[in-house]
GUFIDO-525174 format. One record per residue (C-alpha): residue number from 1; residue in one letter; x, y, z. Coordinates in steps of 0.5 Angstrom, whole numbers, plus 500, padded with zeros to 3 digits. Layout:
N
LUMRO num residuo  c1  c2  c3
LUMRO NUM       A   X   Y   Z
...
//
This chain:
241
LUMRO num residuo  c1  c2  c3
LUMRO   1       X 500 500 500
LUMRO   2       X 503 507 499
LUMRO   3       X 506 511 504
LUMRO   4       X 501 518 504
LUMRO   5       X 505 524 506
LUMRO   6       X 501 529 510
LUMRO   7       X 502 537 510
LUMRO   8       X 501 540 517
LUMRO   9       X 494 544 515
LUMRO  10       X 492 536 511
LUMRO  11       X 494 532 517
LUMRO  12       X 490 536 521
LUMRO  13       X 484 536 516
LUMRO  14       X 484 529 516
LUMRO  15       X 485 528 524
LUMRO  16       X 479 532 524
LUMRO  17       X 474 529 519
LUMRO  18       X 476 522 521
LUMRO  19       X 473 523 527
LUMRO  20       X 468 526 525
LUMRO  21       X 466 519 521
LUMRO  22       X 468 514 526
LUMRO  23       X 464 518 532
LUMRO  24       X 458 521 528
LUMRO  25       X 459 528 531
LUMRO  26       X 457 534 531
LUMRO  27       X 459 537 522
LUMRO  28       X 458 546 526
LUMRO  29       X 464 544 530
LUMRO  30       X 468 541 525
LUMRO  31       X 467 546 521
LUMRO  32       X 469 551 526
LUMRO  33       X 475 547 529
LUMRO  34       X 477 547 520
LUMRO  35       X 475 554 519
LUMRO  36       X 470 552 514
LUMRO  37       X 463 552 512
LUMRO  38       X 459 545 513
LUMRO  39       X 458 545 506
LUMRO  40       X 465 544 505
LUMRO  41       X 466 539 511
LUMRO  42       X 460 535 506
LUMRO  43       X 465 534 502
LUMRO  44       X 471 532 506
LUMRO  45       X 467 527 509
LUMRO  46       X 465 524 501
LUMRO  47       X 472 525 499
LUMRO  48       X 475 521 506
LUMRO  49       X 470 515 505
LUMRO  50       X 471 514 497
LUMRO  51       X 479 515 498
LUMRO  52       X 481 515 505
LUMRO  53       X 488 519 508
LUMRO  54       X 490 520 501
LUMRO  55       X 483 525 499
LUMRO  56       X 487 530 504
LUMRO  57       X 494 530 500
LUMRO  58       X 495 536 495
LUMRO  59       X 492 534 487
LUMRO  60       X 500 537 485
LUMRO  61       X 504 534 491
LUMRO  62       X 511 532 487
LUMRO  63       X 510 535 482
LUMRO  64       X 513 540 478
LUMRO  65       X 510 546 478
LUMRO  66       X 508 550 471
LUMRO  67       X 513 556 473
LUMRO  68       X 518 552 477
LUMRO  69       X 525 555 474
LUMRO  70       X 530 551 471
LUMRO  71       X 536 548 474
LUMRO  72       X 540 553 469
LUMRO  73       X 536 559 472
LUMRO  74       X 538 557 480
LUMRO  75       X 545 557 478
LUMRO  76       X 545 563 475
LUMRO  77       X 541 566 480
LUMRO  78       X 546 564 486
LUMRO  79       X 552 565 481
LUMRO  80       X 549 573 481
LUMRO  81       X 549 574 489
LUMRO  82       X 556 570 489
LUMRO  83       X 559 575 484
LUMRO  84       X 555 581 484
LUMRO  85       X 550 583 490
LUMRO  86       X 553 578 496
LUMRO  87       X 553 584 501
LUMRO  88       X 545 585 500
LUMRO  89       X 540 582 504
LUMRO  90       X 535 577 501
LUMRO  91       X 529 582 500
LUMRO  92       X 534 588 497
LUMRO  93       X 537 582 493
LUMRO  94       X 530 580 490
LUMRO  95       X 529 588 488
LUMRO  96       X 535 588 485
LUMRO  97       X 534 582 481
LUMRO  98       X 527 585 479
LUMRO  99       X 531 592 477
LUMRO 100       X 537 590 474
LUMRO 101       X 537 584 471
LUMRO 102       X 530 584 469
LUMRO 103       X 528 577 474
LUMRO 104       X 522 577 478
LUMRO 105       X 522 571 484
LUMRO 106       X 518 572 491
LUMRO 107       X 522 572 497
LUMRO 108       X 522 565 498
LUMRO 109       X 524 563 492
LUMRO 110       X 531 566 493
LUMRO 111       X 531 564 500
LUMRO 112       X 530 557 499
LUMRO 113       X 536 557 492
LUMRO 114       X 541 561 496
LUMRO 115       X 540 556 502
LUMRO 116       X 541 549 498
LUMRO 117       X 547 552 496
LUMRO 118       X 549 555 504
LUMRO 119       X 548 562 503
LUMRO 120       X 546 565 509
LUMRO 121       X 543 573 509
LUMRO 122       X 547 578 512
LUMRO 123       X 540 579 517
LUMRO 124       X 540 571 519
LUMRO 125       X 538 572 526
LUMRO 126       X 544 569 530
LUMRO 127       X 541 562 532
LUMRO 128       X 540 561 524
LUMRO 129       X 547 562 524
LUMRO 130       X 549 558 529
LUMRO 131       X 545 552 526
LUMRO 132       X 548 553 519
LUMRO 133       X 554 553 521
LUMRO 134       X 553 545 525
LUMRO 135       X 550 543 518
LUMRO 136       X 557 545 514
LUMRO 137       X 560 542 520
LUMRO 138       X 557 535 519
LUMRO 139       X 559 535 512
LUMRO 140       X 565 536 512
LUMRO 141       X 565 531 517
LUMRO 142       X 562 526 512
LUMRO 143       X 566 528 507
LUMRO 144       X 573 526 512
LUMRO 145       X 570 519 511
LUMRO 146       X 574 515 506
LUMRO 147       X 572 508 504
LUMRO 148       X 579 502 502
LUMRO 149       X 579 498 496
LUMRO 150       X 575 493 501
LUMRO 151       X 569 498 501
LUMRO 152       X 570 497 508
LUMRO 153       X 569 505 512
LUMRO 154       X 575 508 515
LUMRO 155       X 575 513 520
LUMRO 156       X 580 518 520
LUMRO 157       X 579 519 527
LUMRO 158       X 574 518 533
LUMRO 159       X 569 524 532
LUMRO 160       X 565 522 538
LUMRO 161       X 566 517 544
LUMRO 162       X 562 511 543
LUMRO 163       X 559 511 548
LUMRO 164       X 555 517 547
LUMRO 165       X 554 516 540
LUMRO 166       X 548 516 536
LUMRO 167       X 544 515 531
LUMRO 168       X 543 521 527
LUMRO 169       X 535 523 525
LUMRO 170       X 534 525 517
LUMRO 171       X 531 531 517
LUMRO 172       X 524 532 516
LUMRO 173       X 520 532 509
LUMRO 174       X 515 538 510
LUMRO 175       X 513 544 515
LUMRO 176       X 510 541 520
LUMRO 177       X 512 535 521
LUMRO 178       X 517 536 527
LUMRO 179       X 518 542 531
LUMRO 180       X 525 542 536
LUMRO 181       X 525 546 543
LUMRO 182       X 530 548 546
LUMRO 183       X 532 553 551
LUMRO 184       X 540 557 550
LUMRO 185       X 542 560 556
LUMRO 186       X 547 566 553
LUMRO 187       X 549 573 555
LUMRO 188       X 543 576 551
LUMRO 189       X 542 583 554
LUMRO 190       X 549 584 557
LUMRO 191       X 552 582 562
LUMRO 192       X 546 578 565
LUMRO 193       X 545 571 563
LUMRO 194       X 537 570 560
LUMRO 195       X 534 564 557
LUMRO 196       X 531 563 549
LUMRO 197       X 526 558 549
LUMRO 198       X 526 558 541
LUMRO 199       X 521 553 537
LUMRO 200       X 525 551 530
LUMRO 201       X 521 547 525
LUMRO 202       X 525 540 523
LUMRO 203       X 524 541 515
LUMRO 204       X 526 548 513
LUMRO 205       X 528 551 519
LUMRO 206       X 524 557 520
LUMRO 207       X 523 560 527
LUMRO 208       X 515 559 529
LUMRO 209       X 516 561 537
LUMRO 210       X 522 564 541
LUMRO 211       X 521 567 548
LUMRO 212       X 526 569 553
LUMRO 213       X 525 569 561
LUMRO 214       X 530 568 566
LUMRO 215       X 531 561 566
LUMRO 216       X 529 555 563
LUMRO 217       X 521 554 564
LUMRO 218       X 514 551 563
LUMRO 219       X 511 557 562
LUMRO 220       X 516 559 556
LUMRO 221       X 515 552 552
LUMRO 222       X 508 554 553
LUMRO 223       X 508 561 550
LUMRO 224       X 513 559 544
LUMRO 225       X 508 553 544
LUMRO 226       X 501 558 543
LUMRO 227       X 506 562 539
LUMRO 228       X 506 556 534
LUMRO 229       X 500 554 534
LUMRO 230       X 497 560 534
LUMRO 231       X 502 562 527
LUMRO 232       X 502 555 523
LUMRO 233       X 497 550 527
LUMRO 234       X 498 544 530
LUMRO 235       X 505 540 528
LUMRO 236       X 505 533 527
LUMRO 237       X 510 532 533
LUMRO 238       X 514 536 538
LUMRO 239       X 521 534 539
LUMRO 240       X 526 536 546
LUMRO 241       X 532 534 549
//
């Protein structure tokens, strides 16, 4: 059977209207908890009972959209930034795209194709930094491993102690799919010490929660918590150390 992989937004359509069925409830509070009509949820409960998990999934999911930029395009992209505009920032890039080299692309676009090529803006928040500089790191490590004529792997030297290794989690396909929580004790405001509860999204990176407070608490994985879930809705699952 094929593995139907769900956005955070479907998963929750899903979850909502499978309950739905299987509990004969209430279609005005479904509709509510959505923010749909019940029209609508008329037609959710049709598709689930005709197609099951998949009635969620996106009619476009892994395919090519029709004004998906070539791979010719994203070089030339990357290759401007590196060799004419690296001190601007992503959104000033953008507009200089726009003005001098007649490419109109979103935001998000050229974030994404500098980003697979590790290019950070100069505006990258501290934490972004910090966690793009732990991913160079990892890959240089990866590319230290060599491999002999018996295709047996030889480890230039010990990277961890065995005993505290483990095993390392890819990372995750969509947004939504698993946030991590943790807490940074640093010198943020001078020379007091304060704690930034921050909630990171697994597949993309993009910061949905930051709190500071005085020490590591409850209340502070609260409030990115409502922070989250208030911006993005419900993740899939939450992961902390």
């Amino acid at each position: 059977m094929r593995k139907v992989q769900l956005t955070m937004n479907e998963f929750n359509k899903y979850t909502i209207i499978k309950h739905l069925v299987d509990t004969h409830g209430n279609k005005k509070s479904a509709a509510l908890k959505i923010g749909c009509s019940t029209r609508t949820i008329n037609r959710l409960i049709l598709l689930y009972k005709a197609d099951g998990k998949s009635a969620f999934q996106h009619g476009n999911r892994g395919k090519a959209p029709a004004h998906a930029l070539s791979q010719e395009m994203k070089q030339h992209i990357t290759s401007l930034y590196r060799s004419k505009y690296d001190i601007a920032n992503f959104n000033h890039f953008r507009e200089l795209l726009a003005e001098h080299e007649a490419i109109h692309i979103s935001y998000t676009t050229i974030r994404n194709i500098l980003s697979k090529d590790d290019i950070l803006s100069p505006k990258a928040q501290r934490i972004t930094k910090r966690l793009h500089k732990k991913k160079l790191k990892d890959a240089r490590i990866r590319k230290d491993i060599v491999t002999d004529t018996n295709n047996v792997i030889i480890l230039p030297a010990p990277i961890i102690p065995l005993e505290l290794a483990h095993p390392r989690q890819e990372r995750s396909k969509y947004f939504g799919e698993s946030i991590q929580m943790d807490a940074s004790v640093h010198n943020w405001f001078g020379t007091e010490k304060a704690h930034l509860h921050i909630a990171i999204d697994d597949a993309t990176s993009q910061i949905v929660g930051a709190y500071f407070d005085t020490q590591e608490t409850l209340h502070a994985y609260y409030t990115i918590t409502k922070q989250m879930i208030t911006a993005f809705g419900i993740p899939y699952q939450i992961v902390t150390d």
